[in-house]
C-alpha positions, 0 to 999 in steps of 0.5 A: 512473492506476496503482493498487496494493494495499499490505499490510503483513503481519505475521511469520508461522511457515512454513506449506505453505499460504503457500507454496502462496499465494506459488506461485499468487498471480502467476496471479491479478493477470497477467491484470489487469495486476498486477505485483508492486513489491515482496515479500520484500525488506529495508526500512530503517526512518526514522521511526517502526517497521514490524514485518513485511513490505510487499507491493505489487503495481502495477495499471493502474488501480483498476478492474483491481485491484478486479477481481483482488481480487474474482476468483474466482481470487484468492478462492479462494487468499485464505484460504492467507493468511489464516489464517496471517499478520495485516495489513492490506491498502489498495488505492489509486489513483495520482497522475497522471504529472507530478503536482505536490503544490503545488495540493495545498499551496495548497488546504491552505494557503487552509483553514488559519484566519489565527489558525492560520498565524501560530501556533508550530510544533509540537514536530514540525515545529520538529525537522523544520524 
């Protein structure tokens, strides 16, 4: 299953240390099979706000991400970050090709207690529905 590390960074002043990050950081994931998906692009926000910038960065699998997280390579360029811009950082396993949330659903379903299934919706799900 594809895995990725998602980070939602905060704005940060220009720095020669960030710079020198973006320059090498391809370097680091390449050799695990990490491509980026997206960085440094515009977002439209839906819901909700998102102040920043969303960095995320594609894996064949969470062993390989976990491995190029834990590189020396990418160690050493880590704090050209860190230090000057905030965030947080995930790393997360896919869903499988054809992947079909209503197993999903129905599990959640069958959990939720009798009383609760014929209760009122919530103010947010009578907007969203």
């Amino acid at each position: 299953m594809p895995a990725y590390v998602i980070a939602h960074l905060q704005e940060a002043a220009p720095h020669p240390e960030i710079a020198e990050y973006m320059e090498r950081i391809t370097g680091t994931f390449e050799p695990y099979g990490g491509r980026f998906l997206v960085h440094a692009t515009q977002h439209e926000v839906k819901e909700g706000s998102w102040p920043g910038h969303l960095v995320m960065i594609g894996f064949p699998g969470i062993a390989e991400a976990r491995a190029w997280w834990d590189s020396p390579a990418y160690q050493e360029i880590a704090p050209l970050r860190s230090r000057h811009i905030d965030g947080d950082i995930i790393m997360i396993e896919g869903v499988p090709e054809g992947y079909d949330p209503t197993g999903t659903a129905r599990a959640l379903r069958e959990s939720v207690p009798a009383e609760q299934s014929t209760a009122q919706p919530s103010p947010r799900q009578a907007l969203s529905g």
